[in-house]
PLY file of the C-alpha trace (Angstrom):
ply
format ascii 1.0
element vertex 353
property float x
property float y
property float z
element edge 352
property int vertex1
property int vertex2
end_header
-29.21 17.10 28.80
-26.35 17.78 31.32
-22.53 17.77 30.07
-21.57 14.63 32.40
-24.28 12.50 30.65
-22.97 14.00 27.44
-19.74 12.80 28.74
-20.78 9.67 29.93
-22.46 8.28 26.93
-19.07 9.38 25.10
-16.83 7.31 27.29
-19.14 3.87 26.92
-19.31 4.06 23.17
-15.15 4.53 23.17
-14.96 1.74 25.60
-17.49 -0.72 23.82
-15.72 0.02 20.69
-12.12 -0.28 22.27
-13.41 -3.90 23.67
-14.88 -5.00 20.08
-11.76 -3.79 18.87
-9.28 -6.04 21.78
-11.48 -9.15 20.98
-11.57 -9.06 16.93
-8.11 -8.89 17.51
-7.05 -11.41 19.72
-10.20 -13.87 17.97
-7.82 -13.26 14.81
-4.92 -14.16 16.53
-6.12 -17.54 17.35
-7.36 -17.93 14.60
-4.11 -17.71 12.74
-2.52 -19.84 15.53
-5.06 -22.40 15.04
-4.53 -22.57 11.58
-0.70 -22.44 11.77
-1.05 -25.60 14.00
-3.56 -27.39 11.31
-0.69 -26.84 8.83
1.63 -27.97 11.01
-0.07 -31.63 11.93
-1.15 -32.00 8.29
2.44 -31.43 7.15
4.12 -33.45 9.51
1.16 -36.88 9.43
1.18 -36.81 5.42
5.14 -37.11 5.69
5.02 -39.89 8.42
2.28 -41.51 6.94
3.48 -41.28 3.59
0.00 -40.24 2.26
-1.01 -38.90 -0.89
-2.21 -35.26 -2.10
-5.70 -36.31 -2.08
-5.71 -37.48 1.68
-6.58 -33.89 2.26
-9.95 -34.01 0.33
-10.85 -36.43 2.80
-9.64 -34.99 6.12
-11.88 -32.06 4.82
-15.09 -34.20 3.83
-14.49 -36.06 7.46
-14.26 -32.76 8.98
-17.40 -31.93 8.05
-19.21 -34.76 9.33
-17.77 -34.46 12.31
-18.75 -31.25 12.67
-21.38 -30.49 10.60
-21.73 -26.58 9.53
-18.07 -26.20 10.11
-16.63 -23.12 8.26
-13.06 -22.02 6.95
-11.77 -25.97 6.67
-11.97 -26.86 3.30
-10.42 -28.42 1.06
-8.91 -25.11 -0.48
-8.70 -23.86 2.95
-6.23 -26.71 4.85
-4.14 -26.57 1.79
-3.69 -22.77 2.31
-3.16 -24.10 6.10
-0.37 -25.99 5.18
1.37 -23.41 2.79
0.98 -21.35 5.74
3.07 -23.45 8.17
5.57 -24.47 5.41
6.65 -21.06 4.65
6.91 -20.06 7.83
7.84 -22.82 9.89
11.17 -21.31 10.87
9.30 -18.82 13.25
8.08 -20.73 16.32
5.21 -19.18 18.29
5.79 -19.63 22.17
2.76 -18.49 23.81
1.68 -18.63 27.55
-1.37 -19.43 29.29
-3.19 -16.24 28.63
-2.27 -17.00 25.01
0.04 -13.97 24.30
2.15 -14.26 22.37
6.01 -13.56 24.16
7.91 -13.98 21.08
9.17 -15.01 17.84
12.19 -16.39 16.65
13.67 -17.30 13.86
15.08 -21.19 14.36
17.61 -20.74 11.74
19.48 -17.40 12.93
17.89 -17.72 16.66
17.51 -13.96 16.49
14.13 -12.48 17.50
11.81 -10.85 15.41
11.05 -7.25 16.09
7.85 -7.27 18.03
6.27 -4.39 15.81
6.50 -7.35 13.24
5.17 -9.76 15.65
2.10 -7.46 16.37
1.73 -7.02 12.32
2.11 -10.49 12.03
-0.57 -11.03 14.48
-2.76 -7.96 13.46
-3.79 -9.09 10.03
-6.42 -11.68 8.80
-5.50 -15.40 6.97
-6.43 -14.24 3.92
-4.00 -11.30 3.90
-1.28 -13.43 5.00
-2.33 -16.15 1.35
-2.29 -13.13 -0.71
0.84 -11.82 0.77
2.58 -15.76 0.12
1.05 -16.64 -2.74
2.12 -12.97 -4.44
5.25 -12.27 -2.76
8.40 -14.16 -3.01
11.25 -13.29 -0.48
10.73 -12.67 3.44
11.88 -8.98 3.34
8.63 -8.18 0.80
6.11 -10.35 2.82
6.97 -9.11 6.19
6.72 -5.39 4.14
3.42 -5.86 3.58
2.59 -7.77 6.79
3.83 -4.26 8.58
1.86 -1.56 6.51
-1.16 -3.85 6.31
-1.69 -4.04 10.28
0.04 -0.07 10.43
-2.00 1.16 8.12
-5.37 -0.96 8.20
-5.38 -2.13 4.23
-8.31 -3.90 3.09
-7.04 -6.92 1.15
-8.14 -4.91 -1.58
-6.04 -2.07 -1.05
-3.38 -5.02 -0.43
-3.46 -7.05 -3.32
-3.48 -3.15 -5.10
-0.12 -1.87 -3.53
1.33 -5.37 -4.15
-0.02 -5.40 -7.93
1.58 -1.61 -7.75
5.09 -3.25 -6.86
4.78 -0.63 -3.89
7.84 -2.42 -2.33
10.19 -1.48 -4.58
8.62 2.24 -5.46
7.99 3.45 -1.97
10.91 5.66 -0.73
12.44 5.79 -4.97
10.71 8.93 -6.18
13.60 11.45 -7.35
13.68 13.94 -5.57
15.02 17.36 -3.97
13.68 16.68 -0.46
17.27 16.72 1.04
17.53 20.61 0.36
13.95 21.41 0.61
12.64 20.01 3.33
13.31 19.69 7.18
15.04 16.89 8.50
12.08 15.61 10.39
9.17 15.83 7.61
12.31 14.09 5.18
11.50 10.48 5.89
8.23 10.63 6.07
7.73 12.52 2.80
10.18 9.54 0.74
7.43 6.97 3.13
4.37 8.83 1.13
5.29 9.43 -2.38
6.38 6.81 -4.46
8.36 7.32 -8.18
5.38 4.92 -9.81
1.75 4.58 -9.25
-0.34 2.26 -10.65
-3.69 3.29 -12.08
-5.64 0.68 -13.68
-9.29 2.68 -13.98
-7.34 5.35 -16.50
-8.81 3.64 -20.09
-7.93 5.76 -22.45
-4.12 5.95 -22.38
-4.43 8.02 -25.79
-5.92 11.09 -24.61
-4.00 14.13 -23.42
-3.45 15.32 -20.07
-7.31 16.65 -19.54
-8.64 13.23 -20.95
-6.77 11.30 -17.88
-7.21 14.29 -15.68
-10.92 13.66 -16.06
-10.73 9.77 -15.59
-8.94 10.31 -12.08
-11.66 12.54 -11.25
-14.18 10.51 -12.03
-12.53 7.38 -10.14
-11.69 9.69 -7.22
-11.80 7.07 -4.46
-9.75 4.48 -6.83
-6.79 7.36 -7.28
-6.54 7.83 -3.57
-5.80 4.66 -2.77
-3.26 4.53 -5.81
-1.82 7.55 -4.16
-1.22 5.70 -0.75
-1.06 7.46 2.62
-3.34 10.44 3.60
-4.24 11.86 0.51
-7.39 14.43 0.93
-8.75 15.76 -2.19
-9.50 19.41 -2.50
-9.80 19.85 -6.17
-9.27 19.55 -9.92
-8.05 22.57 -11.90
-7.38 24.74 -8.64
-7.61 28.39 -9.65
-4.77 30.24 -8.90
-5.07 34.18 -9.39
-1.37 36.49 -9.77
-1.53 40.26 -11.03
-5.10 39.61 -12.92
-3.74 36.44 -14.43
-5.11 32.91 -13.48
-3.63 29.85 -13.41
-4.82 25.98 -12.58
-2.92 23.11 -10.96
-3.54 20.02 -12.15
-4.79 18.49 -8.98
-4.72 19.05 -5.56
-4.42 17.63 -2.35
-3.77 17.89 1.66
-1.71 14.88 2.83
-2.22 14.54 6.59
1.23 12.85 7.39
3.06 15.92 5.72
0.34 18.26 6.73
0.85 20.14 3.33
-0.50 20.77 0.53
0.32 18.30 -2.34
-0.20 19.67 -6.33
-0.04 17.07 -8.68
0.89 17.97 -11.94
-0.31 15.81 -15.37
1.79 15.17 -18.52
0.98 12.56 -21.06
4.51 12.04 -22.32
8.32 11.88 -21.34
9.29 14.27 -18.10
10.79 17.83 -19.61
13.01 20.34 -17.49
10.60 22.98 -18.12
7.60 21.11 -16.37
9.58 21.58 -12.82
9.98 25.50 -13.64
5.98 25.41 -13.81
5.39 23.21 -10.91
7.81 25.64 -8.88
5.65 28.33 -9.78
2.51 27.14 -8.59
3.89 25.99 -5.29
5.14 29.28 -4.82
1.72 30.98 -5.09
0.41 28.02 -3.22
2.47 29.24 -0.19
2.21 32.56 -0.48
-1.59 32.78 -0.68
-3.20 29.70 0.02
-1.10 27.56 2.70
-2.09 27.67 6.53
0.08 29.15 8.81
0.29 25.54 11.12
0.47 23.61 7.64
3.86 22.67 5.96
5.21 24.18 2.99
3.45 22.56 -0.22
4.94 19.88 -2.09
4.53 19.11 -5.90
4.69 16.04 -8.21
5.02 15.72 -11.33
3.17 12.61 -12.94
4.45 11.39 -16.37
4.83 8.23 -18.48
8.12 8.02 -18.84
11.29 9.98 -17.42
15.06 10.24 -17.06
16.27 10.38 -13.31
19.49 12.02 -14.27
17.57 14.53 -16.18
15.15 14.93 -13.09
18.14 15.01 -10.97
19.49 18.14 -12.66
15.86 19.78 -13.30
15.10 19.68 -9.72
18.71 20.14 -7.89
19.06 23.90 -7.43
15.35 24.98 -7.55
13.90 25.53 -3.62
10.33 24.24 -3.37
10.32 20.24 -2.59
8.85 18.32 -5.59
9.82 14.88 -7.36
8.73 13.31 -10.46
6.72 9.91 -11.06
5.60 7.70 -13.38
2.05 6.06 -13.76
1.15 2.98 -15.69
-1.52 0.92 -16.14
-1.40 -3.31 -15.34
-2.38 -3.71 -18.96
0.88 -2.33 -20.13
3.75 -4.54 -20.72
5.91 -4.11 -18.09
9.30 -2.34 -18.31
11.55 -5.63 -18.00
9.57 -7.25 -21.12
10.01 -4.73 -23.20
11.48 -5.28 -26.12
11.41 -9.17 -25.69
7.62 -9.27 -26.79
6.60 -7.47 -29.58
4.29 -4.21 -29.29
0.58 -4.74 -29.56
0.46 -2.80 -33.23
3.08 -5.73 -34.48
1.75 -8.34 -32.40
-1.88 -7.54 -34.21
0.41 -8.09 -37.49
1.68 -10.98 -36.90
-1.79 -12.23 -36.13
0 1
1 2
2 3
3 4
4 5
5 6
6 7
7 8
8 9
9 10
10 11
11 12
12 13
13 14
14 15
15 16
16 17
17 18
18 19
19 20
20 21
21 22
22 23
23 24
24 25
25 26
26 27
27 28
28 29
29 30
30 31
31 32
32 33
33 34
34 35
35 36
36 37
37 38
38 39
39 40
40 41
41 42
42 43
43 44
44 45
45 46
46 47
47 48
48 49
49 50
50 51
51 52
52 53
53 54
54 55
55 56
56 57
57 58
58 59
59 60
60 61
61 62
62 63
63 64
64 65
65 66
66 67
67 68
68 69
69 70
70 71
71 72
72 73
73 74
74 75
75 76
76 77
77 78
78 79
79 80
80 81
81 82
82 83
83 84
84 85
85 86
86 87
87 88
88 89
89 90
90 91
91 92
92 93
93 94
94 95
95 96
96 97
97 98
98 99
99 100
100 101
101 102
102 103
103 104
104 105
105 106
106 107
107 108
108 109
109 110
110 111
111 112
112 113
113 114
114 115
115 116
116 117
117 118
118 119
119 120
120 121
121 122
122 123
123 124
124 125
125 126
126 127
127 128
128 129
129 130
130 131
131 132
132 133
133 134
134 135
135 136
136 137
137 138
138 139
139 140
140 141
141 142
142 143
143 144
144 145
145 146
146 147
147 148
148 149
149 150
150 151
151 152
152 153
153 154
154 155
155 156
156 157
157 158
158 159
159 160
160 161
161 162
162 163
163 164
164 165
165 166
166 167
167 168
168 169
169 170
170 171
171 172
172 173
173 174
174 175
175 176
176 177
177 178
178 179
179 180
180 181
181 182
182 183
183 184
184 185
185 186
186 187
187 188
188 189
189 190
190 191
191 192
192 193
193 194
194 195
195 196
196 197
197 198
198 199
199 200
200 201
201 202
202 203
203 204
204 205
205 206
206 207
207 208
208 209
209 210
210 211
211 212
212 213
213 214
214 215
215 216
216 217
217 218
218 219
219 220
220 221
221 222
222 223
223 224
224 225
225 226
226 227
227 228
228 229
229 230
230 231
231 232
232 233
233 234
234 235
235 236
236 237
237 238
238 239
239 240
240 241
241 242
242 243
243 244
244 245
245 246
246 247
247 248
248 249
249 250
250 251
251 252
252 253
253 254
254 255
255 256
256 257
257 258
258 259
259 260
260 261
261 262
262 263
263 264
264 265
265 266
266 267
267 268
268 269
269 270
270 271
271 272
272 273
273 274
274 275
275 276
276 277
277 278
278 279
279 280
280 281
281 282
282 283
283 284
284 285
285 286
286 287
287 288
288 289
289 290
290 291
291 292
292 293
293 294
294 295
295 296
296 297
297 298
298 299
299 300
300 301
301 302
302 303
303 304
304 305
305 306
306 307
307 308
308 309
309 310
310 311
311 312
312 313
313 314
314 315
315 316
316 317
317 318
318 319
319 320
320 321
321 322
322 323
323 324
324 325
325 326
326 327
327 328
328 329
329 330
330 331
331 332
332 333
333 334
334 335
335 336
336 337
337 338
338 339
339 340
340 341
341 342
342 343
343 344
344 345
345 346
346 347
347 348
348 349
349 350
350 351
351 352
């Protein structure tokens, strides 16, 4: 078989795909039009009309008979239809005869809204955009997640994770020494990647030591990376390192293909010590020297522990010369950091009962 056919048969399947690709997008972005618009006459009749709540069970039972078989207008949906045009009924959608979309602006400041934002807005199904209201409270979080939903092609899954992770308020907060160790153009992308809390909700056994949890992220591989966020290959557990006849093992190990390093994560079951970022400095030292790629960046390292001081990270990490930072993990089960201290620990609370 000749190289042109080869060729040939190449450029169709790219092109079929890039078509499929054009048309679920633009079917989604009538969709949410269409659906904006339903909110939009069901707000504005009920208020005219001076209708009840349960007019709405009806418009979706007449629906139906009118068009028998119809899908995505039910009861629960044209509700969600409605929240979706009252929360964002400030942003008017001008569209032209092709149906693109030119623009969209905000009523109340008459500014426009950055048309990355418009194509995320766009780029991302219904039920993203419900999980995304019905979860997130001012516009500067929503239109977050709108953004690295479409960017980074989340599941709503992987959404409703990173938004049960709080990753708005982590991403870009891990303490760090990045301003001394790294170059200025791998600097914003490495705060974009790491985060200074991850959420992992398969680790079960929050007793065990470092090997116990070690083990658990092993064994829910595909759950940690997407925990981890943007990248993240995995290359190994316990990575043997080998200096003078002496071995040693990192924790875990992975590429990140944003950084296009080497990232060593480092385990510890309790409160963040000075001497962990000695170790970790050591490691990514001998990572460098005999493991790193000559085209790859130098490695990074994190430190993962339940609890930490940023001051003392601050002063751990200042004057040493390999880029690393220090996180926290935590579980949804815990009690979270601003209740603490209000409710009583689950030992008293069992007490008490």
């Amino acid at each position: 078989m000749n190289t042109q056919y080869i060729r040939l048969i190449t450029d169709l399947k790219q092109s079929i795909l890039q078509s499929r690709y054009v048309a679920a997008r633009l079917a989604n972005k009538e969709q949410l039009l269409l659906y904006f618009k339903t909110g939009k006459m069901l707000s504005e009749k009920i208020a005219a009309e001076k209708w009840g709540a349960k007019i709405i069970e009806q418009i979706a039972e007449d629906l139906q008979k009118q068009l028998p078989g119809l899908r995505g207008f039910s009861y629960r949906n044209l509700m969600n239809m409605r929240k979706f045009h009252t929360e964002y009924q400030h942003f008017t959608f001008l569209q032209s005869p092709t149906a693109e979309i030119r623009k969209l602006r905000n009523k109340a400041t008459a500014t426009p809204v950055d048309p990355l934002q418009l194509n995320s807005f766009l780029g991302i199904s219904f039920t993203h955009h419900m999980l995304i209201l019905n979860k997130c409270k001012s516009l500067d979080e929503r239109l977050f997640y709108i953004t690295a939903s479409a960017s980074q092609f989340w599941s709503v899954s992987l959404l409703e994770h990173h938004i049960n992770a709080d990753l708005f308020h982590h991403q870009g907060k891990l303490p760090n020494n990045f301003d001394k160790t790294l170059s200025e153009d791998l600097k914003p992308s490495a705060l974009q990647v790491f985060q200074d809390e991850y959420l992992f909700d398969f680790i079960t056994n929050q007793e065990g030591d470092e090997r116990v949890i070690e083990g658990e992220i092993i064994s829910n591989i595909r759950n940690a990376i997407m925990a981890l966020g943007q990248g993240f290959s995995f290359i190994a557990n316990q990575y043997r390192l080998e200096l003078d006849g002496e071995e040693f093992f990192i924790d875990l190990l992975f590429f990140n293909r944003h950084l296009k390093c080497l990232v060593a994560f480092e385990l510890k079951r309790g409160k963040f010590k000075p001497e962990y970022a000695g170790q970790l400095n050591f490691y990514l030292n001998v990572l460098d020297e005999k493991v790193r790629l000559t085209e790859e960046n130098p490695s990074i390292g994190i430190i993962l522990c339940k609890e930490k001081s940023n001051t003392v990270v601050e002063f751990a990490v200042k004057t040493i010369d390999k880029a690393m930072g220090v996180a926290t993990y935590r579980t949804s089960k815990e009690v979270p950091k601003e209740m603490k201290g209000i409710l009583p620990d689950p030992a008293e609370l069992v007490k008490l009962l």
